[in-house]
C-alpha positions in Angstrom: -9.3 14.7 -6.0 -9.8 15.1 -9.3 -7.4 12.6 -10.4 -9.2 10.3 -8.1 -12.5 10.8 -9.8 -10.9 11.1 -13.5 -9.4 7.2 -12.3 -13.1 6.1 -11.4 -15.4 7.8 -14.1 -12.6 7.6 -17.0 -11.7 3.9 -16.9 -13.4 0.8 -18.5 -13.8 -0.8 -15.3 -16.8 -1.7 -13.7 -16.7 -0.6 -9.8 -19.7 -2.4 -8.2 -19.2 -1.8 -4.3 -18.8 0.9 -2.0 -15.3 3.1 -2.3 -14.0 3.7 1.3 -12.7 6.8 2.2 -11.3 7.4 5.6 -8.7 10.1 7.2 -6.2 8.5 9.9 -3.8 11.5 12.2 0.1 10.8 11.9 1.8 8.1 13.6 5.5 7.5 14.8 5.5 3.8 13.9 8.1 2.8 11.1 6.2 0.9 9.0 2.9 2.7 9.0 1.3 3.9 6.1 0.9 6.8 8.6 3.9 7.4 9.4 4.9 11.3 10.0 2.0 12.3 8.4 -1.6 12.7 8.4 -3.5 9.6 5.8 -6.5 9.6 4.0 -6.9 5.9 2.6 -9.1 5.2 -0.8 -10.0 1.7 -1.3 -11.0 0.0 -4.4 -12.8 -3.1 -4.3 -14.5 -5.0 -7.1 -16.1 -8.4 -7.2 -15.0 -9.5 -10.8 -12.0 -10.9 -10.6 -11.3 -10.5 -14.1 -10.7 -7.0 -14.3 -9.0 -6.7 -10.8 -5.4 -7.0 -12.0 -5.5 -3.9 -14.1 -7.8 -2.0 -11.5 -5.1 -3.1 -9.0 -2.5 -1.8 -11.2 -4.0 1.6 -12.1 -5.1 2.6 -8.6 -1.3 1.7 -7.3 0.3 3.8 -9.8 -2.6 6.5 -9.5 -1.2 6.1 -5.5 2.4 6.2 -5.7 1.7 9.0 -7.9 0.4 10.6 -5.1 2.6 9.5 -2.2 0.8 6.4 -1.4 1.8 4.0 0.6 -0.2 0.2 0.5 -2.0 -1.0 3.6 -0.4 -3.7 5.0 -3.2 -5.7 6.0 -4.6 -5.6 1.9 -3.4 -7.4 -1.7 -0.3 -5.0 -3.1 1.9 -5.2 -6.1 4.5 -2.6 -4.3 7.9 -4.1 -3.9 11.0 -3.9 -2.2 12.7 -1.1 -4.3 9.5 1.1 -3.3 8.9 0.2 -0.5 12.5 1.3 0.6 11.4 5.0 -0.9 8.8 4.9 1.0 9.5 4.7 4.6 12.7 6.8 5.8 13.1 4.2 8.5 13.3 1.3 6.3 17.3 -0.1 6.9 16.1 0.4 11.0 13.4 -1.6 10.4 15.2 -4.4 8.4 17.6 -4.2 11.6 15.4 -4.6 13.6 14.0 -7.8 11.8 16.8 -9.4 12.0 18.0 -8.9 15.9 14.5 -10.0 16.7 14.4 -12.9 14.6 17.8 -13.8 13.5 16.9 -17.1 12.5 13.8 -16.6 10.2 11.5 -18.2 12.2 8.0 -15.7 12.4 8.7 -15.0 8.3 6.9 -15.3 5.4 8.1 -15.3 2.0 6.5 -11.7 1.6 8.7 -10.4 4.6 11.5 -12.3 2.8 10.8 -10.4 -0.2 10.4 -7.1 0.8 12.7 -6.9 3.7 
């Protein structure tokens, strides 16, 4: 935690809302953040869009540094490479992308990306 807090009171940025901290048990879903283990997931959230891009930047690396893994449902800069290091059941998942949708039709240029 102290890296947390070091990320927070060390940095130039101003944080101006509430920091969420929640704990989430382990999962058996390939893609979850939760996956095989238990999650506690930090958010950081500021208003002023002009420092977000470097507050987005240094709270990834802060979180990969740390065996984070993005939330799905929130703005990442992770890629594909990553990603892949991430979650042991990547190349099933892919697999199981494309028997599902062989033809690209429920895709996104994210998915695309990434997977």
């Amino acid at each position: 935690m102290k890296a947390y807090l070091k990320l927070f009171t060390d940095s130039s940025y101003t944080f101006n809302f509430i920091q969420e901290i929640r704990f989430t048990k382990s999962d058996n879903f390939w893609m979850s953040p939760c996956y095989g283990r238990d999650t506690i997931w930090i958010g950081a959230y500021n208003h002023e869009d002009a420092q977000w891009p470097n507050i987005l930047a240094d709270f990834e690396q802060f979180a990969i540094a740390n065996n984070g893994r993005p939330h799905w449902g929130k703005e990442f800069n992770v890629r594909k490479n990553e990603i892949i290091e991430m979650y042991a059941k990547y190349d099933e998942f892919v697999s199981l992308i494309n028997s599902l949708d062989p033809n690209k039709k429920f895709t996104s240029n994210l998915i695309n990306e990434l997977f």
